[in-house]
C-alpha positions in Angstrom: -9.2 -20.2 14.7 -5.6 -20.2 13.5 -3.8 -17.0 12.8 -4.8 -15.3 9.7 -1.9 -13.1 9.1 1.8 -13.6 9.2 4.8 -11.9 9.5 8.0 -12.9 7.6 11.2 -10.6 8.0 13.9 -11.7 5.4 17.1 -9.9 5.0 15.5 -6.2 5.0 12.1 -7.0 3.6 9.3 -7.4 5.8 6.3 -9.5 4.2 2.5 -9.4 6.1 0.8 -12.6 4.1 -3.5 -12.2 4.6 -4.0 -16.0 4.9 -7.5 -16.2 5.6 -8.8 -18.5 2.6 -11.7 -19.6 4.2 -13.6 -16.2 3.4 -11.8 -15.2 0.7 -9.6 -13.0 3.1 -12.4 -11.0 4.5 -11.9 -8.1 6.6 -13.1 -9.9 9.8 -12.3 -8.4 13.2 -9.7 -10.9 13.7 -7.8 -10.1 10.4 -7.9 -6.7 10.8 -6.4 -6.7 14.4 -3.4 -9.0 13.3 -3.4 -7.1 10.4 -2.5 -3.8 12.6 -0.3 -5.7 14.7 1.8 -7.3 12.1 2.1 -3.4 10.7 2.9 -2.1 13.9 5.9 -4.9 14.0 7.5 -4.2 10.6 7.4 -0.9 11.0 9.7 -1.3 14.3 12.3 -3.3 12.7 14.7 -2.4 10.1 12.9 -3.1 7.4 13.6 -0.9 4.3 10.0 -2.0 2.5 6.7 -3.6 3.6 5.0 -6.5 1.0 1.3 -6.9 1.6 0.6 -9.9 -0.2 -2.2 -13.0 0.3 -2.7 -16.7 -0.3 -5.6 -18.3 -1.9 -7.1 -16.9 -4.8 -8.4 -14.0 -3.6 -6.1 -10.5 -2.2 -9.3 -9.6 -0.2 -12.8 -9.8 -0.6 -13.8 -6.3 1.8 -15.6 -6.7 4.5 -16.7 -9.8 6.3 -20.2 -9.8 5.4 -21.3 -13.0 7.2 -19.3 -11.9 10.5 -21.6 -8.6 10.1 -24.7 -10.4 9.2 -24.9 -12.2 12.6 -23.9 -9.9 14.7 -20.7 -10.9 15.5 -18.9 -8.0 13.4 -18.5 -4.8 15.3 -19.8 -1.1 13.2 -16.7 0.8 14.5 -14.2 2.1 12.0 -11.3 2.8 13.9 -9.2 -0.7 13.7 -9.5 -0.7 9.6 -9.0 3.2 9.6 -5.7 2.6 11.4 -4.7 -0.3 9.4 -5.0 2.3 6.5 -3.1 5.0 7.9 -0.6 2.5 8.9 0.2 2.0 5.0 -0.5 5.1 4.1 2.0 6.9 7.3 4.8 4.1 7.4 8.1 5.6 6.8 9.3 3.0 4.3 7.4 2.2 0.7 4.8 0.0 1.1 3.9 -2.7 -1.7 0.9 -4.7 -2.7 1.4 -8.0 -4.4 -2.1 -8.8 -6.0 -2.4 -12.2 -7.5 -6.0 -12.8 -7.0 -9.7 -10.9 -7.1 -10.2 -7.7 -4.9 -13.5 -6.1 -3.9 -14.8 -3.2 -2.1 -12.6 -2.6 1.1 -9.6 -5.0 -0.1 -9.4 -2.1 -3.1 -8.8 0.7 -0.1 -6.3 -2.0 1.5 -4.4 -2.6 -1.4 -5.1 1.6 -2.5 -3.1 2.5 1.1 0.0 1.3 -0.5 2.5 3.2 -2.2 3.3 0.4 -4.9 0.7 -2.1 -6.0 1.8 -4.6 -8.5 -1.0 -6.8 -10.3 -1.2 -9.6 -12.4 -3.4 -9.5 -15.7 -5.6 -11.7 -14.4 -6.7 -10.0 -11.7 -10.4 -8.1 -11.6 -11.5 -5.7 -8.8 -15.3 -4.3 -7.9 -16.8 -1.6 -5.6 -19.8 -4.1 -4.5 -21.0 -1.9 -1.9 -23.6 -0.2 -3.6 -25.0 -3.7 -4.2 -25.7 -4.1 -0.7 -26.8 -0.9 0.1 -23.6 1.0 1.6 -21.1 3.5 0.5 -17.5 2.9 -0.1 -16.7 5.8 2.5 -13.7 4.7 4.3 -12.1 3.3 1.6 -12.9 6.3 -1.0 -10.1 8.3 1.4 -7.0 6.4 -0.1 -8.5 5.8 -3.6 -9.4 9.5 -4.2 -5.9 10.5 -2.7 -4.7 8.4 -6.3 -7.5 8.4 -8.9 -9.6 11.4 -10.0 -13.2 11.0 -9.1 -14.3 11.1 -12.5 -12.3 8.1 -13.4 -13.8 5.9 -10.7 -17.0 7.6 -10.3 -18.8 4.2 -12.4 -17.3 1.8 -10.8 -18.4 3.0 -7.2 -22.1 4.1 -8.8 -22.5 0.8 -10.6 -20.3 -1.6 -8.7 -19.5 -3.3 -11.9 -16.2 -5.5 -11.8 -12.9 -3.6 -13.7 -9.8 -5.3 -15.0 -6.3 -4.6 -14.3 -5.6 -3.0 -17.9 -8.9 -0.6 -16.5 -7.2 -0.2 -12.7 -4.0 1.2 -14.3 -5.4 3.3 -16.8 -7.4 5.1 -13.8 -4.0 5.4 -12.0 -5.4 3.0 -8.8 -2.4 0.5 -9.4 1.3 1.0 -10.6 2.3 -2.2 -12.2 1.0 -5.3 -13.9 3.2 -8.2 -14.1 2.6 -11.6 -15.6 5.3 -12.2 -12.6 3.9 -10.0 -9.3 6.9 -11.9 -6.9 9.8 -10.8 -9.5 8.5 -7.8 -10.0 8.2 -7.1 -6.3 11.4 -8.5 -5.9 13.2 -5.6 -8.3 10.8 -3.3 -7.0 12.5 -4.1 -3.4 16.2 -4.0 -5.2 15.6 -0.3 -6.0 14.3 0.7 -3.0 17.8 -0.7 -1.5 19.5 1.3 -4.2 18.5 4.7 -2.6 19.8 6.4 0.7 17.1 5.5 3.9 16.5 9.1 4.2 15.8 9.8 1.4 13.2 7.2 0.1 11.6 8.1 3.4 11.7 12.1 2.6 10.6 11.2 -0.8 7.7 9.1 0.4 6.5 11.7 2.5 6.8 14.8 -0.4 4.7 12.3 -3.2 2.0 12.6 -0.6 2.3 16.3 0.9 3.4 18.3 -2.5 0.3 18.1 -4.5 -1.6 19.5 -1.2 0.3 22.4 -0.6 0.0 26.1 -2.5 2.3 26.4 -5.5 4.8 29.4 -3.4 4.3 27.1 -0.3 5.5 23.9 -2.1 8.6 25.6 -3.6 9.8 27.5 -0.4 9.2 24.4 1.9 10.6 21.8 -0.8 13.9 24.0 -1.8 14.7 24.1 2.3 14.5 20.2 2.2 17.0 20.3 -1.1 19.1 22.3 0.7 19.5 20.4 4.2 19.8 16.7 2.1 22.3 18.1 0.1 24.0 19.3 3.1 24.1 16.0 4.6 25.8 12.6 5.1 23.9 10.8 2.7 24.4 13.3 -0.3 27.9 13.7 0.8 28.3 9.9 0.4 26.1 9.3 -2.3 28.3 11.7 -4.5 31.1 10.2 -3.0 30.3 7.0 -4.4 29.3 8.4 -8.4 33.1 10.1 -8.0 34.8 6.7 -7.7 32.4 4.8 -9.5 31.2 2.0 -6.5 28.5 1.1 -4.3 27.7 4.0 -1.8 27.5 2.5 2.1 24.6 4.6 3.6 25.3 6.1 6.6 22.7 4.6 9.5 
């Protein structure tokens, strides 16, 4: 078989495609270890944001039930896990472009990203009740970004949801009759900002809301304090002064 994933790196955009249409972009073994290498690759270069998006008419139907069903899909965790934490840990934003159905562990793939753009169209489902599992490993990054209680039916019941329904709940961020434009200006402002500091900011959406109220105050005014000491503040200001384009320092 063919590769299943892709890599494109255009200008300072790096796209992963899932291109797997003959099973709906399952998470076979194969996928998933592309999948992590592809990650591993755009995360090395000088990409300033990572696109997740698929062909076909599916994002990602979860796990490759079939490949599991004969025996040829392996129990252990650890290569999806990592694929997670890879979205979750990369220093630049991450983006999902969702154009198609999602289900059970393609929801946790597309949950790991920090942006997820939908069309309307689009319906997603927590199936694994249905076949007599738990979303576990999945239920790390959706929990991180909906409240349990909004969710809680949809992983009980494993009932399908629509978009209007996955934004409500706070598991996506945008729905777009046009996912690529909206991407696209997604990407623009992302450029906009300093390197540093959409990477800093990355990091505090994620590790604020853990920390003690005192501890969150002290450890966030000491990293106001040092970016505002340094180059990129310095040139940023520089640049609202005399009303042009700031040049980011590398």
């Amino acid at each position: 078989m063919g590769e299943l994933v892709r890599l494109d790196l255009e200008g300072d955009i790096a796209t992963i495609t899932l291109d797997s249409q003959h099973n709906r972009n399952a998470l076979s073994l194969q996928l998933v270890s592309e999948l992590g290498d592809l990650l591993s690759a755009a995360s090395s270069s000088t990409a300033r944001a990572i696109v997740v998006r698929h062909e076909g008419p599916a994002f990602c139907a979860g796990a490759d039930l079939k490949e599991r069903s004969t025996g040829g899909g392996a129990t252990d965790s650890r290569p999806f896990v990592a694929v997670l934490e890879q979205l979750m840990d990369s220093t630049v934003p991450t983006i999902a472009a969702v154009e198609g159905a999602v289900r059970a562990g393609g929801i946790g793939l597309m949950a790991s990203c920090d942006l997820v753009v939908v069309h309307p169209s689009v319906s997603f489902a927590l199936t694994e009740v249905r076949i007599g599992v738990a979303p576990a490993i999945i239920s790390v990054p959706i929990l991180r970004r909906v409240h349990a209680s909004k969710i809680a039916a949809a992983m009980l019941t494993g009932e399908p949801f629509d978009a209007g329904e996955a934004r409500s709940m706070g598991l996506i961020t945008h729905v777009s009759d046009d996912v690529a434009e909206t991407v696209g200006a997604l990407c623009d402002g992302i450029r906009a900002g300093a390197p540093r500091a959409v990477a800093e900011t990355k990091r505090l959406l994620d590790r604020v809301p853990r920390l003690e109220r005192s501890e969150a105050f002290a450890e966030m005014g000491a990293l106001s304090e040092r970016m505002f000491n340094g180059p990129d503040a310095a040139e940023g200001m520089a640049a609202f002064r005399e009303k042009r384009r700031p040049i980011w320092p590398t």
